[in-house]
C-alpha positions as a Markdown table, in Angstrom:
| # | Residue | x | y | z |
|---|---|---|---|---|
| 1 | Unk | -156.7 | 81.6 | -82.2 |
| 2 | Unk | -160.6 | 81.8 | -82.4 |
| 3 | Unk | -160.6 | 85.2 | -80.4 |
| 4 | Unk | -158.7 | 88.0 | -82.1 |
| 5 | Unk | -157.2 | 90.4 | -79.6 |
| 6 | Unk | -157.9 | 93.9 | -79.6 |
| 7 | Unk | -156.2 | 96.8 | -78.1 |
| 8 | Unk | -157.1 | 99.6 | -75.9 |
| 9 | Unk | -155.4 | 101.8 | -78.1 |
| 10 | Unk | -157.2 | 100.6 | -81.4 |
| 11 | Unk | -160.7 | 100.6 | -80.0 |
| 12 | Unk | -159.9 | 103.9 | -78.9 |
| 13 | Unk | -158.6 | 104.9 | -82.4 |
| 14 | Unk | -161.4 | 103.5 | -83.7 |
| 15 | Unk | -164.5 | 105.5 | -81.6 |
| 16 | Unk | -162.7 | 108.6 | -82.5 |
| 17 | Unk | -162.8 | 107.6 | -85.7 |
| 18 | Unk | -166.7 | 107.1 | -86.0 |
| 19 | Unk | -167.0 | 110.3 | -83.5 |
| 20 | Unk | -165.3 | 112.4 | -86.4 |
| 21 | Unk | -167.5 | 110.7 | -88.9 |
| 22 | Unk | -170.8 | 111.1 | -87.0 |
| 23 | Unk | -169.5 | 114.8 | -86.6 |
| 24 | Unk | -169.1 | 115.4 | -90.3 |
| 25 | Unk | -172.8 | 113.2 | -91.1 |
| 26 | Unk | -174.6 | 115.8 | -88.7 |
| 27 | Unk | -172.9 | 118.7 | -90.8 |
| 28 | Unk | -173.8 | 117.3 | -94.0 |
| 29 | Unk | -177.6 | 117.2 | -92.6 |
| 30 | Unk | -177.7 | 120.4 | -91.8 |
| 31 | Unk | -176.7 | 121.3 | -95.3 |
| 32 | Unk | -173.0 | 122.3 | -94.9 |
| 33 | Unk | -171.5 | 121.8 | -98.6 |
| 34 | Unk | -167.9 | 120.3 | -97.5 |
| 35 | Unk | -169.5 | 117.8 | -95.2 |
| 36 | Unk | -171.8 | 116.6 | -97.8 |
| 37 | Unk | -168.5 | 116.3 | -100.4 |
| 38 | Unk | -167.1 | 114.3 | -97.4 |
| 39 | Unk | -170.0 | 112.4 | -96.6 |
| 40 | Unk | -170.3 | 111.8 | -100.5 |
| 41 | Unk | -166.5 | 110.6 | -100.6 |
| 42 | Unk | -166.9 | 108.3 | -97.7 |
| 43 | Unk | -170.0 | 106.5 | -99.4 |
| 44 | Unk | -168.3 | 106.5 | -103.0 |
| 45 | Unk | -165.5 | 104.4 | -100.6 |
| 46 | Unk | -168.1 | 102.5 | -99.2 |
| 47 | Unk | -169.6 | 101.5 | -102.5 |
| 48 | Unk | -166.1 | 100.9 | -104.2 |
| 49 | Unk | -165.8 | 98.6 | -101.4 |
| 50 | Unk | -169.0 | 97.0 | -101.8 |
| 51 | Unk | -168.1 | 96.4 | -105.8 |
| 52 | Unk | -164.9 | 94.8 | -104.7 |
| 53 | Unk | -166.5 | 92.2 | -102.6 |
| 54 | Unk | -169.4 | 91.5 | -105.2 |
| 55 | Unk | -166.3 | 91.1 | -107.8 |
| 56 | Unk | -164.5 | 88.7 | -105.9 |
| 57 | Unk | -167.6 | 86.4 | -105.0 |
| 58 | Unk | -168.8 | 86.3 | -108.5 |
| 59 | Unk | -164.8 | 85.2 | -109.6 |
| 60 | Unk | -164.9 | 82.8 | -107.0 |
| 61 | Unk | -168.6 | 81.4 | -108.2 |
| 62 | Unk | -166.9 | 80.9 | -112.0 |
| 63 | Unk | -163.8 | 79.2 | -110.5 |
| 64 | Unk | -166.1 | 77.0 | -108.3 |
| 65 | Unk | -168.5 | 76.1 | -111.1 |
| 66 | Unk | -165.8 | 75.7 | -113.1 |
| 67 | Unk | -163.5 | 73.4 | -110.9 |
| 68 | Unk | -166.8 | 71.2 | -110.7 |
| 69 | Unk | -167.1 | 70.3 | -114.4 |
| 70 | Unk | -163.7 | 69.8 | -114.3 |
| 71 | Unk | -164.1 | 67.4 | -111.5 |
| 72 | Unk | -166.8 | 66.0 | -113.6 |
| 73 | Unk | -164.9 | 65.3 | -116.6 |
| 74 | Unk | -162.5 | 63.3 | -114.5 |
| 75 | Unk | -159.2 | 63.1 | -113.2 |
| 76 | Unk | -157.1 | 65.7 | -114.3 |
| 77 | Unk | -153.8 | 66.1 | -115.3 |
| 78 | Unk | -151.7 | 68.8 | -117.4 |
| 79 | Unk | -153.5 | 70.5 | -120.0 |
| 80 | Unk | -150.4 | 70.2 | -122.6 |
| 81 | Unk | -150.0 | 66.5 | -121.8 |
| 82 | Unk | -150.7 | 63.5 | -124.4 |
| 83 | Unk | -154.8 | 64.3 | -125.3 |
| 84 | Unk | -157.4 | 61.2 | -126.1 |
| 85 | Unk | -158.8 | 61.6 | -129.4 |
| 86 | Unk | -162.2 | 62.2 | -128.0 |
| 87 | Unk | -161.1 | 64.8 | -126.0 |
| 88 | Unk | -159.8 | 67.2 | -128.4 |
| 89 | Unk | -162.3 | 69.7 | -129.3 |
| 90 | Unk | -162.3 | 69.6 | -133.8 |
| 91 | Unk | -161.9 | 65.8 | -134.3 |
| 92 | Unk | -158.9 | 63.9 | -134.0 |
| 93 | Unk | -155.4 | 65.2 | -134.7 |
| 94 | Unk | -153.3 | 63.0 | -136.9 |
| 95 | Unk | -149.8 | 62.4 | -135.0 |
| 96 | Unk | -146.3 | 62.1 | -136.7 |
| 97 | Unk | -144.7 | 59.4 | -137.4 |
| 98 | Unk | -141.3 | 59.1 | -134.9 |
| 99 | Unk | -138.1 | 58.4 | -137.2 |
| 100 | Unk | -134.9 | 57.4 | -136.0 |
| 101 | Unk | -132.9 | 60.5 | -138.2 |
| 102 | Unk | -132.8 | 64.0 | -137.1 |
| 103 | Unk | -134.3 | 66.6 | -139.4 |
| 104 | Unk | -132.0 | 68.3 | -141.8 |
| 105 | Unk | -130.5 | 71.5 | -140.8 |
| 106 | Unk | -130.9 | 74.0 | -144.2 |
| 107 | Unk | -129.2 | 77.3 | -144.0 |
């Protein structure tokens, strides 16, 4: 659907909303102090908002730049799968020897 639908009733809803707010903004200019707490609430919601959004882009930005170098480093594959020597990040990691016996149980 590439055209939402809107109803009557929430365009309504909506112009009454911004006719209550308008109301309480020409309050708060005329120097009414519960209008300007209100008007001061509805920016503070505004800018919370605002911080939010700013927030998420800047998390997306990391995961982008970081799903690039990992693009870059090639494919992928689990993280706690068999590592190449050169790919572990102090050297390489002697590994043990597999035996054919079980280890001892002590107790």
């Amino acid at each position: 659907m590439l055209i939402p639908r809107y109803s009557i009733r929430w365009l309504l809803g909506l112009t009454t909303f911004s006719a209550v707010v308008s109301l309480v903004l020409s309050y708060a200019v005329r120097g009414h102090a519960w209008a300007i707490g209100v008007t001061s609430g509805l920016w503070t919601l505004v800018v919370v908002a605002v911080l939010f959004v700013v927030a998420f882009l800047f998390a997306w930005l990391v995961d982008q730049v970081a799903a690039g170098l990992r693009a870059r480093r090639g494919p992928g594959g689990s993280p706690f799968g068999p590592q190449q020597a050169g790919e572990l990040p102090f050297g390489s990691v002697p590994q043990p020897q597999a035996t054919d016996t079980p280890p001892a149980i002590t107790g």
